[in-house]
C-alpha positions in Angstrom: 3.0 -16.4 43.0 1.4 -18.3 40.3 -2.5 -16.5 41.3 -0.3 -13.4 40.8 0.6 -14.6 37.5 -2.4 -16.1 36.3 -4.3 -12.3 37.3 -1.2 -10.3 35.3 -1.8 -12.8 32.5 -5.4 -12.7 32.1 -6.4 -8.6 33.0 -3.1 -7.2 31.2 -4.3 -7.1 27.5 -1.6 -5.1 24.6 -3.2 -4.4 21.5 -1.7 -3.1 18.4 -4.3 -1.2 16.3 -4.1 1.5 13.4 -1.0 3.0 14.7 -1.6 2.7 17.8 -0.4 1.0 21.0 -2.7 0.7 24.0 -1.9 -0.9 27.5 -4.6 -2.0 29.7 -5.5 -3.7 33.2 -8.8 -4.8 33.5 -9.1 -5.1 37.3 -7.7 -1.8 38.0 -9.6 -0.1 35.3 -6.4 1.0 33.8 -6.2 2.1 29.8 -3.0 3.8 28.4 -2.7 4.3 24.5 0.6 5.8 22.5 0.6 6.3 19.2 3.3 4.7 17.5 5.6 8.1 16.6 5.7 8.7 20.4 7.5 5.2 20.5 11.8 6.5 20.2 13.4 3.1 21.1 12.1 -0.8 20.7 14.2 -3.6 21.8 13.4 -7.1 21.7 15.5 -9.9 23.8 15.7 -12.3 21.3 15.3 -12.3 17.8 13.2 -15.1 15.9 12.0 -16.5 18.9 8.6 -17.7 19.6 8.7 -15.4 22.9 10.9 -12.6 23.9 10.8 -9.0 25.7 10.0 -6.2 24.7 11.1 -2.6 25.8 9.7 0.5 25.1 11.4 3.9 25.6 8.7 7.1 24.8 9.8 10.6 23.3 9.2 11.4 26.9 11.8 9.1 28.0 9.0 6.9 29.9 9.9 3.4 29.6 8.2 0.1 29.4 8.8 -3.4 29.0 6.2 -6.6 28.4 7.4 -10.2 29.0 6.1 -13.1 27.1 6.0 -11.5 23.8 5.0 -13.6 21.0 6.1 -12.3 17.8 8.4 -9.4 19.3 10.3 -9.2 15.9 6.9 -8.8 14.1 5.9 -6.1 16.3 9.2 -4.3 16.7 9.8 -3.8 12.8 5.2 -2.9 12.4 5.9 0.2 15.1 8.8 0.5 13.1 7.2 0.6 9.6 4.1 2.1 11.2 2.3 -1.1 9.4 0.2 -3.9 10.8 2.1 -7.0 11.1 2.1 -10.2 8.7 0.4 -12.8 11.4 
């Protein structure tokens, strides 16, 4: 469980850049990007916390989640505002 862990960690990268939001996994060569007015619904499991999840719902109704978000709040009220967040 924890080599399964350590793999997620290290190949899944998020990145938040313009207004976009892009998903990869390195090892399976996997690369999904949304623009941040295709984003309908963000919900965070904890506010002001140093880590929290974070849930996704698309215009399309697809929806996501990440664990082990640091700065969820941040990122939540930047898709929000359609603004880079204050790091």
């Amino acid at each position: 469980m924890f080599a399964g862990f350590a793999t997620y960690d290290l190949t899944h990268m998020v990145t938040f850049e313009g207004n976009n939001l892009s998903v990869s996994i390195n090892w399976l060569y996997y690369e999904l990007t949304y623009h941040s007015k295709e984003l309908t619904k963000i919900e965070i499991s904890k506010i002001s916390q140093p880590f929290a999840t974070t849930h996704f719902t698309t215009e399309s109704g697809k929806k996501f989640g990440f664990y082990f978000v640091v700065d969820a709040d941040k990122i939540k009220a930047w898709i929000e505002q359609k603004q880079i967040p204050e790091m």
